[in-house]
C-alpha positions in Angstrom: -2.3 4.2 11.0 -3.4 3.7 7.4 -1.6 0.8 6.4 1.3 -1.1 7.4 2.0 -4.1 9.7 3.0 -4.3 13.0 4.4 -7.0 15.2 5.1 -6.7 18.7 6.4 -9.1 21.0 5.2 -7.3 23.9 2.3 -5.1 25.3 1.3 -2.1 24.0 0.4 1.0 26.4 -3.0 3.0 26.4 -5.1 3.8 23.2 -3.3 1.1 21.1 -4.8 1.3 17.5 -6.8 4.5 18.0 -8.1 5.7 14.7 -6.7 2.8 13.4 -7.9 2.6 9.3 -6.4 0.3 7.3 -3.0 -1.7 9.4 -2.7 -5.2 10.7 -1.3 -5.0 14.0 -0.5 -8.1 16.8 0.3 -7.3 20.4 0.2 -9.3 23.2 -1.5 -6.6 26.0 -2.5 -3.4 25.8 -3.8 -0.6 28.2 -6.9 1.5 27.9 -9.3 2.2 24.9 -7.8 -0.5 22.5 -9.1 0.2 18.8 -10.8 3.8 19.9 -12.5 5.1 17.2 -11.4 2.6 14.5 -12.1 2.5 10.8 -10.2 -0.2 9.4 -7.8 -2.7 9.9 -7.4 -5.9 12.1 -5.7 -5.7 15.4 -4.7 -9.2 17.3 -4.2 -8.8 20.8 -3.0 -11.8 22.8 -3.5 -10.7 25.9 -5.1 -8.4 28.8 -6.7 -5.3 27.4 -7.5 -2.1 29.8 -11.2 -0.6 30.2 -12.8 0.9 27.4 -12.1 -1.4 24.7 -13.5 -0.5 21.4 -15.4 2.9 22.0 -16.5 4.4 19.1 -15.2 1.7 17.0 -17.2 1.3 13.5 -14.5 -0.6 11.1 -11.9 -3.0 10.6 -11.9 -6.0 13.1 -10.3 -7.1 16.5 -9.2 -10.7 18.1 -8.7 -10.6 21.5 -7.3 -13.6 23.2 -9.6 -13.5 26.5 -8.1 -16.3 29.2 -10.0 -14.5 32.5 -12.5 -14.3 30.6 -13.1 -10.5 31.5 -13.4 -8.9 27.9 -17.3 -7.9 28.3 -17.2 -6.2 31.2 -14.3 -3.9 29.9 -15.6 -3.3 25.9 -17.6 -0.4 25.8 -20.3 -1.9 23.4 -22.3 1.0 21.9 -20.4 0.0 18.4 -19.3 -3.4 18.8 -20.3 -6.8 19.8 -18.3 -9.6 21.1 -18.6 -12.9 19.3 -17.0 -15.9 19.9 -14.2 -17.5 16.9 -16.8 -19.7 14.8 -16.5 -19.6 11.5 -13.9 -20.3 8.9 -13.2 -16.2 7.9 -12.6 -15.6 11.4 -10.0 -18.5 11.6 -8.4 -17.6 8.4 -8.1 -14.0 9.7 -6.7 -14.8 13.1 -4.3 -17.8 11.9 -2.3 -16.4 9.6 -1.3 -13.5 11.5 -0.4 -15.6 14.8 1.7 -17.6 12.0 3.3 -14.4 10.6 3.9 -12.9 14.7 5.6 -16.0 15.2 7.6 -15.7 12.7 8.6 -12.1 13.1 9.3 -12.1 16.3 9.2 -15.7 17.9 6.4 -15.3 20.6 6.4 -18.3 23.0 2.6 -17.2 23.5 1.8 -17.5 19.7 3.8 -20.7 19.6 1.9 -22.2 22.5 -1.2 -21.2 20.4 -0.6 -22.2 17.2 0.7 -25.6 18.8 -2.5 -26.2 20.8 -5.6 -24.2 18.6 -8.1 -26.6 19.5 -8.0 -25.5 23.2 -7.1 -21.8 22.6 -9.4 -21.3 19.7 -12.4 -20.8 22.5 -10.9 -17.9 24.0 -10.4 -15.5 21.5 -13.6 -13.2 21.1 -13.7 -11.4 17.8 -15.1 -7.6 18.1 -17.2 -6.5 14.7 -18.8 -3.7 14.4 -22.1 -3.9 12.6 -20.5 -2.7 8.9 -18.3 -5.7 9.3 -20.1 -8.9 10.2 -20.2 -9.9 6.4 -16.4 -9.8 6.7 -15.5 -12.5 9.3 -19.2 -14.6 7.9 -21.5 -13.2 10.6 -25.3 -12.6 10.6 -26.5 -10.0 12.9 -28.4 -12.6 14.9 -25.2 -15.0 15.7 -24.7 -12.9 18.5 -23.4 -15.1 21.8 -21.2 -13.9 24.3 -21.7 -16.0 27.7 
């Protein structure tokens, strides 16, 4: 996609937001390869994601709500790294399009997010590409992932 918006109250199947270059999209799930090959864009994801998550990606940025904490073993991270939410462009990414999802299409997942940020705000992991970390207010050496 090049533009546009998309709200889904449900998962999405494999190779959600390939090529992705310029739309804002919030699931909650999707299958394999997630953002393969990405440009542009934000894509929210609140939910599992499949293997392969992020290959080749070199724009735009994703939030991925990681509860088993499994994320890292299944992004492919030649392009990308995983960071943790931490600063105040991340939050005022993420917020306002868990806001707007609710809205839309009255997610009891967003709900319970939005409701509770303080506890869920720890398990989203943002994935930036290098060209982006000036974006969400990252430095190339905030790197964490645990």
């Amino acid at each position: 996609a090049t533009g546009g918006e998309l709200y889904a109250l449900g998962r999405a199947g494999e190779r959600f937001a390939v090529r992705n270059s310029g739309a804002t999209t919030v699931v909650e799930g999707s299958g394999d390869h997630c953002c393969e090959y990405m440009t542009g864009g934000v894509v929210v994801v609140l939910g599992r994601t499949g293997r392969n998550v992020a290959a080749g990606m070199t724009g735009g940025v994703a939030f991925v709500l990681d509860e088993e904490d499994s994320l890292e073993r299944l992004l492919n991270p030649d392009t990308v790294t995983l960071y943790p939410i931490t600063t105040a462009e991340q939050e005022g990414l993420l917020r306002p399009l868990l806001e707007e999802h609710l809205r839309r299409t009255g997610s009891q997942k967003a709900a319970a997010i939005l409701a509770d940020w303080p506890s869920w705000q720890g398990r989203f992991k943002v994935l930036v590409p290098p060209s982006e970390l000036a974006a969400v207010g990252l430095a190339q050496r905030e790197q964490v992932v645990a």
